[in-house]
C-alpha positions as CSV (number, residue, x, y, z in Angstrom):
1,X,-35.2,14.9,-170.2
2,X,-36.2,15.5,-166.5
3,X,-35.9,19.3,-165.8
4,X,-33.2,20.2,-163.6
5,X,-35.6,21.5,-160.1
6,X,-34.4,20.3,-156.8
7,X,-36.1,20.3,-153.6
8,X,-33.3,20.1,-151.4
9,X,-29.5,20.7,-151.2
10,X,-28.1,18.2,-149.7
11,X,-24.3,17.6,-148.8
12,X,-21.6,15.1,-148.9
13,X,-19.1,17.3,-149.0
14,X,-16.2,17.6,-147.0
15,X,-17.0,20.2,-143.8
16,X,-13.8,21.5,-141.9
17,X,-12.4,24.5,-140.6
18,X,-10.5,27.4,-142.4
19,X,-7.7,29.0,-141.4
20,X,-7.4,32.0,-143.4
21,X,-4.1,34.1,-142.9
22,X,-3.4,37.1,-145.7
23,X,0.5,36.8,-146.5
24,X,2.8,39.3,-148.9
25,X,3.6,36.5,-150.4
26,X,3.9,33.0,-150.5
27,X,7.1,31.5,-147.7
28,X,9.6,30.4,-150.1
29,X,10.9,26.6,-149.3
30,X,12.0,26.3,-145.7
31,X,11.1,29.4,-145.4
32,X,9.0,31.7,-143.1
33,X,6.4,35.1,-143.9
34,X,4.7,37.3,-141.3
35,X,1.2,37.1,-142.1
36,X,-1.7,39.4,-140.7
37,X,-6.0,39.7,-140.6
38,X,-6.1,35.8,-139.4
39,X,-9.2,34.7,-139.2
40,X,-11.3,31.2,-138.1
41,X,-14.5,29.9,-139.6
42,X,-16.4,26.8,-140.8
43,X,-15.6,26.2,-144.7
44,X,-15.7,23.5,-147.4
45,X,-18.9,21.9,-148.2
46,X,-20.3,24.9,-145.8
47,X,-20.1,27.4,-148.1
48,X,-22.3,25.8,-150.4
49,X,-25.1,25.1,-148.3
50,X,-24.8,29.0,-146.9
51,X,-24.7,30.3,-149.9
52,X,-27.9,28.2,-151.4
53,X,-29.4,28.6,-147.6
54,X,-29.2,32.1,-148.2
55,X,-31.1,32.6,-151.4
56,X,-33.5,30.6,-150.3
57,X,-33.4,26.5,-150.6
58,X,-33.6,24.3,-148.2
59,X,-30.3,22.6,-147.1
60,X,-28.9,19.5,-145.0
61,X,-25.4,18.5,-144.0
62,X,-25.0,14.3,-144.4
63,X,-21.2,14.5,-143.5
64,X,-19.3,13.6,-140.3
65,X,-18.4,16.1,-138.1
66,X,-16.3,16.0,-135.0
67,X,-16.5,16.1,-131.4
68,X,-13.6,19.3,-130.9
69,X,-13.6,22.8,-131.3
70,X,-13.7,22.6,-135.0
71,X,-16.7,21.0,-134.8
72,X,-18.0,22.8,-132.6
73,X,-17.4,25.6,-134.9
74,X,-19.2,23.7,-137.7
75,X,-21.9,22.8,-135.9
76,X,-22.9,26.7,-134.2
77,X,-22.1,28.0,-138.2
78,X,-24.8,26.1,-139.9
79,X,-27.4,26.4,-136.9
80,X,-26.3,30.3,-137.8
81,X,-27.7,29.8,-141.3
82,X,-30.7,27.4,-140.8
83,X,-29.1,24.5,-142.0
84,X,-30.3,20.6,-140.5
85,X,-27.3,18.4,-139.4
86,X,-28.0,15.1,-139.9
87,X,-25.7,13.2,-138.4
88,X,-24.8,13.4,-135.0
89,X,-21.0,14.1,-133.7
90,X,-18.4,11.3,-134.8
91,X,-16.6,10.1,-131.4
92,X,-13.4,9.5,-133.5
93,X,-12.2,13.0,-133.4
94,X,-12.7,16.6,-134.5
95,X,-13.6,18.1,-137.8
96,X,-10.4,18.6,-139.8
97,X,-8.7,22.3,-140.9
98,X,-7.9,24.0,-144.1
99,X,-5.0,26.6,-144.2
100,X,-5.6,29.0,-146.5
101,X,-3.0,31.9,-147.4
102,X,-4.4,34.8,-149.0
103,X,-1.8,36.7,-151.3
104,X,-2.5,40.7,-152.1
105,X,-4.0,40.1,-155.4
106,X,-6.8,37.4,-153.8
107,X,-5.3,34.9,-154.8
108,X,-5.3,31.4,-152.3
109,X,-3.1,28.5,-151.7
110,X,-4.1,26.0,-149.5
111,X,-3.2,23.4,-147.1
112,X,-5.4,20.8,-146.1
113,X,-5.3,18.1,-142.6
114,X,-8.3,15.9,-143.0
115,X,-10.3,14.7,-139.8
116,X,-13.0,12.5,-139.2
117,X,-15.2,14.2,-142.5
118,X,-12.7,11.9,-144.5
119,X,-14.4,8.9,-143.0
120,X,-18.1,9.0,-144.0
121,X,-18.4,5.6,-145.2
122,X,-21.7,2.8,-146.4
123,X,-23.0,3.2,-143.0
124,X,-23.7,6.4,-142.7
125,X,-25.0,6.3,-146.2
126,X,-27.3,3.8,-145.3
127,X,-28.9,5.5,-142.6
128,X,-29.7,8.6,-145.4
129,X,-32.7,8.9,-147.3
130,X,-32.7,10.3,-151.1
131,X,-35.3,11.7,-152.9
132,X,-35.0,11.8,-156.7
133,X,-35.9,15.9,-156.3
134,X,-32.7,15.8,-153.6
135,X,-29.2,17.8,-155.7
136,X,-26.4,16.2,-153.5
137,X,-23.5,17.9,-153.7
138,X,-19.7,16.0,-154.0
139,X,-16.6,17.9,-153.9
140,X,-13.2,17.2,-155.2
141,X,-11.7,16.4,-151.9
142,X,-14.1,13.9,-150.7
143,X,-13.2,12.0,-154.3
144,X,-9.5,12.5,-153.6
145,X,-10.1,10.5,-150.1
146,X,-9.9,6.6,-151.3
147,X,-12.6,4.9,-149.1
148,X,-15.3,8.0,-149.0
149,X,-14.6,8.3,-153.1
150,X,-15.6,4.7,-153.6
151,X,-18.6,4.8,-151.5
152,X,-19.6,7.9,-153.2
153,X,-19.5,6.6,-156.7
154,X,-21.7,3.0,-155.7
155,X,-24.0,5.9,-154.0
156,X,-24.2,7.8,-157.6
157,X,-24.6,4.3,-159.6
158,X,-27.8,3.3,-156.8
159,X,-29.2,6.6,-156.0
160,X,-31.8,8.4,-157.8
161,X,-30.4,11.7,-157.0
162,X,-29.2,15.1,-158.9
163,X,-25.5,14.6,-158.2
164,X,-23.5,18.1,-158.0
165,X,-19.6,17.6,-158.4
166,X,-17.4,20.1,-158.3
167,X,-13.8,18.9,-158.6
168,X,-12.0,21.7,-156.9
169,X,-7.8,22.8,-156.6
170,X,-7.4,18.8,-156.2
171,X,-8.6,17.9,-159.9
172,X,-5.3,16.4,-160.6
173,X,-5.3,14.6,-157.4
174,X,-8.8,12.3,-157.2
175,X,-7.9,8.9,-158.5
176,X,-8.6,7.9,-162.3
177,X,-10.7,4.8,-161.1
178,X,-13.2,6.9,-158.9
179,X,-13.8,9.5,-161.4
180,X,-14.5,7.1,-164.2
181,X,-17.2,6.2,-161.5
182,X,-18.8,9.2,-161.0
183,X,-18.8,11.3,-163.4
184,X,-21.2,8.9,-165.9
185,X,-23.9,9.7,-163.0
186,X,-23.3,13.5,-162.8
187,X,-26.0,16.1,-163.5
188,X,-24.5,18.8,-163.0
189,X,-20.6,19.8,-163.3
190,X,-19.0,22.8,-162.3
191,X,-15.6,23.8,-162.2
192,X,-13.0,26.7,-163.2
193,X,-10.9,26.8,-166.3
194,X,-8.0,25.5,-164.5
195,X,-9.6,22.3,-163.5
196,X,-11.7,22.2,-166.8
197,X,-8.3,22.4,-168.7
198,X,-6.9,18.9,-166.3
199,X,-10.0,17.3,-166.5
200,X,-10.9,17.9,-169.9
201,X,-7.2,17.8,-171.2
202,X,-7.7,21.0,-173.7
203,X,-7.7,24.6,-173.2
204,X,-9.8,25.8,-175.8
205,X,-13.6,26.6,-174.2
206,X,-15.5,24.2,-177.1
207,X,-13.1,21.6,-176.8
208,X,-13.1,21.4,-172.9
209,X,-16.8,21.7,-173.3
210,X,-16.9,18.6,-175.5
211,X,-14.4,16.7,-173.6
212,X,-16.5,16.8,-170.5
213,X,-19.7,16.3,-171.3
214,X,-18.4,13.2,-173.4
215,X,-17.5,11.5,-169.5
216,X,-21.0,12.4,-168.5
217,X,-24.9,11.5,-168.4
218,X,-26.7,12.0,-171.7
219,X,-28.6,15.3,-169.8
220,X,-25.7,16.7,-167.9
221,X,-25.3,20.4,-167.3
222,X,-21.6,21.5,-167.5
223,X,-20.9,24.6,-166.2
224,X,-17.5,26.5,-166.5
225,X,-16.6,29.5,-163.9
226,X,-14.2,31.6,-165.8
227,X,-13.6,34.5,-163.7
228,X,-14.3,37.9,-164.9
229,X,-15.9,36.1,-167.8
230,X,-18.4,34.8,-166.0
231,X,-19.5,31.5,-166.7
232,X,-20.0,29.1,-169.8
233,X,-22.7,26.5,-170.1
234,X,-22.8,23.0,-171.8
235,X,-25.2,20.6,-172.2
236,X,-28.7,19.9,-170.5
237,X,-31.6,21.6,-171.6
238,X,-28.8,23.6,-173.9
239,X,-26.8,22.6,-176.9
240,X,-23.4,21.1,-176.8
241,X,-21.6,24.6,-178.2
242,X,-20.7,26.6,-175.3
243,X,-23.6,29.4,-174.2
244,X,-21.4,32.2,-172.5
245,X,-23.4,33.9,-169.8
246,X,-21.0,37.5,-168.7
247,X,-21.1,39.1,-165.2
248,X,-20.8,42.9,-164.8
249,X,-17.1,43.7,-163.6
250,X,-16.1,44.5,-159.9
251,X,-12.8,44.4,-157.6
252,X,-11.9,42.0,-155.9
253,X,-10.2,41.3,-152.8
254,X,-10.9,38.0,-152.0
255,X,-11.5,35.3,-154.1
256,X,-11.7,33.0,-151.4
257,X,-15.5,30.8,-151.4
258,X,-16.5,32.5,-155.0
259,X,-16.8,29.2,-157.1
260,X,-18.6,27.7,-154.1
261,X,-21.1,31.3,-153.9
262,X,-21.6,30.5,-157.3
263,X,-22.4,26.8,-157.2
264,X,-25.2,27.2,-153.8
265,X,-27.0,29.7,-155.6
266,X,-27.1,28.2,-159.0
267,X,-29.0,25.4,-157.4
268,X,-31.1,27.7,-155.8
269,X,-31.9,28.9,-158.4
270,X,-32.6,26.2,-160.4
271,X,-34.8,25.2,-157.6
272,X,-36.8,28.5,-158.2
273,X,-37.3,27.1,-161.3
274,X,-35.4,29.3,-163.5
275,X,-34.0,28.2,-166.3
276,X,-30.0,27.5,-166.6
277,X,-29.2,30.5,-168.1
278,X,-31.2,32.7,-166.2
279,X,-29.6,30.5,-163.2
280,X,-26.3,31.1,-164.2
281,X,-26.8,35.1,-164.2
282,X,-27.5,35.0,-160.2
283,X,-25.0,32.6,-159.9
284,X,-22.4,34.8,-161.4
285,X,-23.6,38.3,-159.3
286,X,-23.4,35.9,-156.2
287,X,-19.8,35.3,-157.2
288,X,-19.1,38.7,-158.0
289,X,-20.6,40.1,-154.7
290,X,-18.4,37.1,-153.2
291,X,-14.9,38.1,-154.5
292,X,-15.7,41.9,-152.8
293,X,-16.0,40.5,-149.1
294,X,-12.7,39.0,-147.3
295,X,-13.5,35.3,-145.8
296,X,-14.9,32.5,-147.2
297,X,-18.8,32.0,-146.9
298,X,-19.1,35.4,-148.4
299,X,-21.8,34.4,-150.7
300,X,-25.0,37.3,-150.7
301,X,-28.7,36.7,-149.8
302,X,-31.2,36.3,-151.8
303,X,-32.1,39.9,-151.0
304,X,-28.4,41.5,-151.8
305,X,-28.4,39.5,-154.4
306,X,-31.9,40.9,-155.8
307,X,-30.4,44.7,-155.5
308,X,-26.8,44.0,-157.0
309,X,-28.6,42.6,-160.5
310,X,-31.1,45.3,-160.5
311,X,-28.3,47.9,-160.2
312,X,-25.6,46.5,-162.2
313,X,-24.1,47.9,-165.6
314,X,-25.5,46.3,-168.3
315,X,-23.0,43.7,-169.5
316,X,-21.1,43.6,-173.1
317,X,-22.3,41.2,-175.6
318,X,-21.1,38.2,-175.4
319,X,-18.1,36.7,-177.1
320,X,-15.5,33.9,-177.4
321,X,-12.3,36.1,-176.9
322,X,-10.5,34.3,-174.3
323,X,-8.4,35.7,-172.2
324,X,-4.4,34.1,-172.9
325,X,-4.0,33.0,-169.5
326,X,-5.8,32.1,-166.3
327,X,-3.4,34.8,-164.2
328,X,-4.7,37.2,-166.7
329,X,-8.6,35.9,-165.9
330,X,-8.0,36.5,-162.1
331,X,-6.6,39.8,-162.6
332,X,-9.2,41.0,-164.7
333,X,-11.7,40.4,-161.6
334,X,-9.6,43.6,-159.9
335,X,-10.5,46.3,-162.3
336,X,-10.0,49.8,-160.7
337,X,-13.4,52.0,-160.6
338,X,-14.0,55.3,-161.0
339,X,-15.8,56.4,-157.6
340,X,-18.3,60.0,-156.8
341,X,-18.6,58.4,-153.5
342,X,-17.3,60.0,-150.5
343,X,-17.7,59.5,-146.8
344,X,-19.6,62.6,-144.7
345,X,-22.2,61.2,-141.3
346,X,-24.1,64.4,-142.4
347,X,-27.4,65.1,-140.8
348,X,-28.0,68.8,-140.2
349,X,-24.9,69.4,-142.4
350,X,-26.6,68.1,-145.6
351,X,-27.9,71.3,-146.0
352,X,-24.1,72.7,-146.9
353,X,-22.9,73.4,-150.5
354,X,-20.7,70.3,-152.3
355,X,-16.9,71.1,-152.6
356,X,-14.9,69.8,-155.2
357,X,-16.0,69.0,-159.1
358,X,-17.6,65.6,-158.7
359,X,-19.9,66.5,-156.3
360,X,-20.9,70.0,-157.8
361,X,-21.6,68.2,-160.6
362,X,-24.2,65.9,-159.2
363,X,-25.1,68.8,-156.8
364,X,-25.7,70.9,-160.3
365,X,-27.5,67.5,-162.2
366,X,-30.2,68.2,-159.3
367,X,-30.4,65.1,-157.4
368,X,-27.6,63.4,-154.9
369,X,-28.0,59.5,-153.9
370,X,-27.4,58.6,-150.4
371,X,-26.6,55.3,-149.2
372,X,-27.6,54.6,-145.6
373,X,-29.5,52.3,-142.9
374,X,-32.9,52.5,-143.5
375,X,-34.9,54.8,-140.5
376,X,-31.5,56.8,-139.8
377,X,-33.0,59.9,-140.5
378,X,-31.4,61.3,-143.3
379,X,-35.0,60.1,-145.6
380,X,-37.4,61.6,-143.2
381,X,-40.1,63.6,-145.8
382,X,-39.6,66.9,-143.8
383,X,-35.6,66.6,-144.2
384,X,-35.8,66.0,-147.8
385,X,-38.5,68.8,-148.1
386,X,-36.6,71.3,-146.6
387,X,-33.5,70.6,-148.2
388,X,-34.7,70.5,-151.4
389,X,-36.1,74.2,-150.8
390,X,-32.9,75.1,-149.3
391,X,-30.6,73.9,-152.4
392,X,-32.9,72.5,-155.7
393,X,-31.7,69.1,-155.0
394,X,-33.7,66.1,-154.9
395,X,-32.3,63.3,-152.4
396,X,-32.4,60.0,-153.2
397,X,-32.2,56.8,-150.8
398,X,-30.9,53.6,-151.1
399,X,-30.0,51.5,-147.9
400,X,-28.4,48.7,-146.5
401,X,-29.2,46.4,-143.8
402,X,-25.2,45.3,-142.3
403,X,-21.9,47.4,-142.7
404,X,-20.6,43.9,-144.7
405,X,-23.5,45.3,-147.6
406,X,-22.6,48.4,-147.4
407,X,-19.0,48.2,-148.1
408,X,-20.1,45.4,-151.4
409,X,-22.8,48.2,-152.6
410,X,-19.9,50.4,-152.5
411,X,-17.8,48.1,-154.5
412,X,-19.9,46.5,-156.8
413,X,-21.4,49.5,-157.5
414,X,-19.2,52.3,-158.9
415,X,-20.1,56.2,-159.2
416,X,-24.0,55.1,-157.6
417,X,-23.3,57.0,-154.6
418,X,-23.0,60.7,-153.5
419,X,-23.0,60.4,-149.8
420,X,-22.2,57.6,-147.7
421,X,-23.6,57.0,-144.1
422,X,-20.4,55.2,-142.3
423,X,-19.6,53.5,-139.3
424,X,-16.4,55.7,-138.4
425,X,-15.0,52.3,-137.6
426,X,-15.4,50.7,-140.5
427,X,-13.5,54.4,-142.7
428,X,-9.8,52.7,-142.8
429,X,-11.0,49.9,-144.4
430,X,-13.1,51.6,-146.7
431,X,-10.6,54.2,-147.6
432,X,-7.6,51.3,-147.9
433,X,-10.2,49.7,-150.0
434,X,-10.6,52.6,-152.4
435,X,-14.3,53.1,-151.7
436,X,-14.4,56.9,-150.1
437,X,-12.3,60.0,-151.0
438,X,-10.7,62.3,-148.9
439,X,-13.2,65.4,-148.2
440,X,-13.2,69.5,-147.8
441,X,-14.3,70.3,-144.6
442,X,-14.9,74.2,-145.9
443,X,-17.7,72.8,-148.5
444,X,-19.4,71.5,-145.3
445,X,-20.0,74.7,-143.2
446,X,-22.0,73.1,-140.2
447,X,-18.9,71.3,-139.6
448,X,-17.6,74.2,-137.8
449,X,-19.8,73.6,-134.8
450,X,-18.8,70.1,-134.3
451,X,-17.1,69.7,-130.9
452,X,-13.4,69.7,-130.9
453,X,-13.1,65.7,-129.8
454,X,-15.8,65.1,-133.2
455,X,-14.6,67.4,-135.7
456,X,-10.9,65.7,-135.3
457,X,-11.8,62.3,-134.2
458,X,-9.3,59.7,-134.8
459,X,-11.2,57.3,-137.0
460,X,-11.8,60.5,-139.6
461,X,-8.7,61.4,-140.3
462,X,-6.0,58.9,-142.2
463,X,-2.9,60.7,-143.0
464,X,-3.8,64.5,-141.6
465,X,-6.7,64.1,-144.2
466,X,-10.7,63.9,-142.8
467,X,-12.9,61.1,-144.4
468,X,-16.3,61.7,-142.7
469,X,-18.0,64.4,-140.9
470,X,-19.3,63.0,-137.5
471,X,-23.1,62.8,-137.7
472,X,-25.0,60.8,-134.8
473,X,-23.4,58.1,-132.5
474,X,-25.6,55.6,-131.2
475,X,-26.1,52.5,-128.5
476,X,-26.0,48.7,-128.4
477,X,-28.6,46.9,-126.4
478,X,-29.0,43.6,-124.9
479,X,-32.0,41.2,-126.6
480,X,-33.2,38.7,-123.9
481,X,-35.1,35.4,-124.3
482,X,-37.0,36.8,-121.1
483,X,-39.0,32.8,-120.9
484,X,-35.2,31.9,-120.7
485,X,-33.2,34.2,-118.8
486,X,-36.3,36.3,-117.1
487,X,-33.6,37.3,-114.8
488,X,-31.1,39.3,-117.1
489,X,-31.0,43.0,-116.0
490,X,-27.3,43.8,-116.9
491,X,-24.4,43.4,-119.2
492,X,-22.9,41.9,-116.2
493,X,-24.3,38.5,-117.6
494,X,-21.3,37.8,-119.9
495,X,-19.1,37.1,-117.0
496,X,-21.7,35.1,-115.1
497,X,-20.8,31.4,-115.7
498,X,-24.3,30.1,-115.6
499,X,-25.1,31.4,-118.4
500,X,-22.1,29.5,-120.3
501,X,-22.9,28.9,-124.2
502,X,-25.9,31.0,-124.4
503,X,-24.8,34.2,-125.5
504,X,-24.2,35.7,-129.3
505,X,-21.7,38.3,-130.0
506,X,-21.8,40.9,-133.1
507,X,-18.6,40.2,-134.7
508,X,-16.8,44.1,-133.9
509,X,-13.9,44.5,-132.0
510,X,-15.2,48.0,-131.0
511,X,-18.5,46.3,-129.5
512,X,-16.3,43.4,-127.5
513,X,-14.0,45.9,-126.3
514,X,-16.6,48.4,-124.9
515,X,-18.3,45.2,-123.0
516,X,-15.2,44.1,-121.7
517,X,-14.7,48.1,-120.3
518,X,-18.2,47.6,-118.6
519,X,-17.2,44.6,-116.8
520,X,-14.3,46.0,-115.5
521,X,-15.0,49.7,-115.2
522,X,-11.8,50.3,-117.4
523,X,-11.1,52.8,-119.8
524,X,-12.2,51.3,-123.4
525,X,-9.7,54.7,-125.1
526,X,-6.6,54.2,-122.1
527,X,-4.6,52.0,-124.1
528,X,-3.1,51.0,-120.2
529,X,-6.3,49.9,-119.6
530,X,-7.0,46.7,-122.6
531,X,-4.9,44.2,-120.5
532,X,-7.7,44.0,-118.0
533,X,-10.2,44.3,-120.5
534,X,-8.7,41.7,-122.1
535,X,-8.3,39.3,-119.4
536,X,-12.1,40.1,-118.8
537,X,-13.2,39.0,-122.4
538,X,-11.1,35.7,-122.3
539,X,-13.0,34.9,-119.4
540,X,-16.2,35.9,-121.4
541,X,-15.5,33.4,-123.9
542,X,-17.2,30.3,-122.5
543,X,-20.0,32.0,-122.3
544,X,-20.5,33.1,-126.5
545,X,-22.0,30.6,-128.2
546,X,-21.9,32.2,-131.6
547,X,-21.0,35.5,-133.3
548,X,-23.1,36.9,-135.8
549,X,-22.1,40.0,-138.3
550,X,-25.4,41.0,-140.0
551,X,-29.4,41.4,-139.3
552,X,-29.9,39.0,-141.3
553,X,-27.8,36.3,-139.9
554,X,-28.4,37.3,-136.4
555,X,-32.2,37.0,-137.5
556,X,-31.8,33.1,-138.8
557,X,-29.9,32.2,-135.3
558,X,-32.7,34.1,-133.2
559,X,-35.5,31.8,-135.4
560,X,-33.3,28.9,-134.9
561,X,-33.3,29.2,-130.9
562,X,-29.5,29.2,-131.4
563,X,-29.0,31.6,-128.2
564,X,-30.9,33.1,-125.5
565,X,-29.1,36.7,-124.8
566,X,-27.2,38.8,-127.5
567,X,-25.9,41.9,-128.5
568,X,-27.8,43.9,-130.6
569,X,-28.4,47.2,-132.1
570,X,-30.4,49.6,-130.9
């Protein structure tokens, strides 16, 4: 049996556009719902090669992609992420779009209007070379299209290849004929219980195990995502009986790009060389770290990855109880956590006595954790020195590198924290979220001396009640390519049409709206003042090439030579 170690991720799948809207509730027929938090990004077979990109392998895009905005979009997201295109723009028309509607309980329906990725065809597989070390990836909804399916399974019979199918929500939809094709030239199969269950035609875990593996190559890996289970694992280097591999529990908000989280970096990490099982573990953390984040290429780096496994509660044993159905699954992925975290910017103030019982008791254990940007301060050896002597408490650090992994250490790790070193911007999220508790300002005495326009600052306080004590504010700065733009001297180059699609953006409102107040010498707090700001960023926006919303990915772009000016941090 060959072991299962790619080189290369490449994929067939189907790249298009999401539109993600969050909704109450589902519109009933004919009907209408006011939706909110609408957002745009590239999705599809892009999640999977971000999410194996990310942790690590090396990744291509074979598919079409159009000549519009979408795939524009496409395009600037996997040049974001490091990602080779391969084909060139299809002049028959744009990338197609994916409606998704996100219900409170993270649960996603979906509408789909294929464009010209529904049309890769012979030639373009012709003009592809395959290695036999390359894991090519095939989703459900290129099957489902009739011409792309076909060409897809002569591909599987001819090839050499590691073929990765996941069937996806459209199971029941891919035609009988193509997947009697395919699926005797599969390596590696993974799917949810729902589509396990259609495919399979059984509900019961061994019997969809047997089922499956039964329409597939002798040395097939079959790997079932059950939610809050975690996964299960048939076949290859394995036995046919089902090897359950559990994930530690967290809450989810969004389960929106998980199974794809999970499937990139299991092949990264079989790539690694790691063994299924051991493969399946990242694979599920990825997952879980993925439900936590709203959006859908929400999968973790290698990096966040590393730190959520080494800090996560150890797991039950595992067992075969099944949960009775898959609503109850889903739901089990929202379990509520107990939380000692709670938002104060302290810096001087750390120094001041803990208030209420959770705190004094970690205060009285001797040692407080403290999550925060590395280089902040707050882990400077004379700060932790003198505060020790002040109080008998030891200070530990533990840090994040974007406010996206700050809010998943948060969630996906329950009572870790003591103190919590926030963006006020990001508090009303956080606090809708459940991460951060309400606070006593008289346990934190050096409050006191905060100015008036600090101590009482808008973003603190949700409902009368104060969720952080202001600490430091700081700037953003401009990062210039000076052998490409040695002439930049001024923020005033986002309004200057020569420099059109050669900008990057930090994905913040805050951020957009304090450039567009510099371009216009408005007010960025007179609300009278946004319509010019407004007007000023609209006209910005031929400019932006791409917006980024971490280091990390703003580091990938900057190696890629994706822009030459940017926003960053200072």
């Amino acid at each position: 049996m060959t072991p299962l170690r790619p080189t290369r991720l490449l994929s067939l799948g189907s790249m298009l556009v999401d539109i993600r809207i969050e909704v109450p509730h589902l519109p009933p027929r004919g009907g209408d719902v006011i939706g909110s938090a609408a957002a745009t990004s590239a999705a599809g077979g892009f999640n999977i090669l971000a999410a194996a990109s990310r942790n690590g392998m090396l990744c291509a895009f074979a598919g079409r992609h159009g000549t519009g905005p979408n795939g524009s979009r496409i395009r600037d997201a996997l040049a974001r992420e490091g990602i080779v295109t391969l084909e060139t723009p299809s002049p028959e028309g744009d990338s197609g779009f994916c409606l998704v509607m996100v219900e409170p309980g993270g649960e996603r329906t979906f509408v789909t209007s294929p464009g010209v990725e529904a049309r890769l065809g012979a030639r373009d597989f012709a003009r592809l070379a395959f290695s036999p070390s390359d894991a090519v990836f095939v989703s459900g909804y290129d099957l489902c299209y009739n011409e792309l399916g076909l060409e897809i399974a002569t591909l599987a019979a001819h090839r050499d290849i590691i073929l990765v199918v996941d069937p996806g929500p459209m199971v029941a939809e891919i035609p009988a004929n193509i997947l009697d094709a395919v699926l005797p030239h599969t390596r590696i199969l993974t799917l949810n219980r729902r589509e396990a269950a259609v495919l399979a035609g059984a509900a019961e875990t061994d019997r969809q195990g047997q089922a499956l593996l039964a329409r597939l190559r002798r040395d097939a890996l079959v790997v079932l995502r059950d939610a809050a289970e975690g996964c299960f694992l048939f076949g290859g280097e394995l036995s046919k009986q089902p090897v359950h591999v559990p994930v530690a529990a967290v809450r989810a908000l969004d389960t929106t790009g998980a199974g794809d989280a999970h499937t990139g970096v299991l092949v990264a990490a079989l790539a690694s060389g790691l063994d299924p099982i051991s493969a399946a573990e990242r694979a599920n953390g990825a997952a879980a770290i993925s439900v936590t984040r709203r959006g859908p290429a929400t999968a973790p780096t290698r990096e966040e990855l590393d730190v959520f496994l080494m800090n996560r509660p150890q797991s039950k044993p595992p067992t075969m109880k099944e949960p009775a159905t898959i609503n109850e699954r889903e739901e089990a992925m929202t379990t509520h956590i107990s939380r000692k975290t709670f938002n104060a910017l302290l810096g001087a103030t750390l120094g001041a006595a803990f208030g209420s019982t959770p705190w004094r008791r970690a205060a009285a254990a001797g040692e407080i954790t403290v999550l925060n940007w590395k280089g902040y301060g707050t882990d400077e050896a004379f700060a932790l020195k003198a505060f020790a002597e002040a109080t008998g408490i030891t200070v530990k650090h533990d840090y994040f590198n974007a406010e996206a992994e700050m809010l998943t250490k948060l969630r996906t790790n329950p009572g870790a924290y003591d103190v919590v070193l926030i963006n006020s911007a990001r508090i009303q999220q956080a606090q809708a979220d459940g991460l951060i508790d309400a606070i006593d300002l008289g346990a934190v005495p050096n409050a006191k001396d905060l100015a008036g326009p600090l101590k009482n600052h808008p973003n603190l306080e949700i409902g009368g009640k104060p969720y952080g004590v202001a600490w430091v504010w700081g700037m953003n700065s401009l990062g210039v390519r000076h052998d490409k733009a040695a002439d930049v001297q001024s923020w005033a180059v986002f309004s200057d049409p020569k420099y059109k699609g050669r900008l990057a953006l930090f994905d913040d409102s805050t951020t957009e709206v304090g450039i567009g107040a510099l371009l216009t010498g408005q007010d960025i707090n007179n609300p009278k003042d946004l319509k010019s700001i407004t007007a000023a960023l609209k006209a910005m926006k031929p400019n932006v090439k791409l917006i980024w919303s971490s280091e990390d990915e703003w580091n990938k772009a900057f190696a890629a030579d994706a822009f030459d000016i940017s926003v960053y941090w200072s």
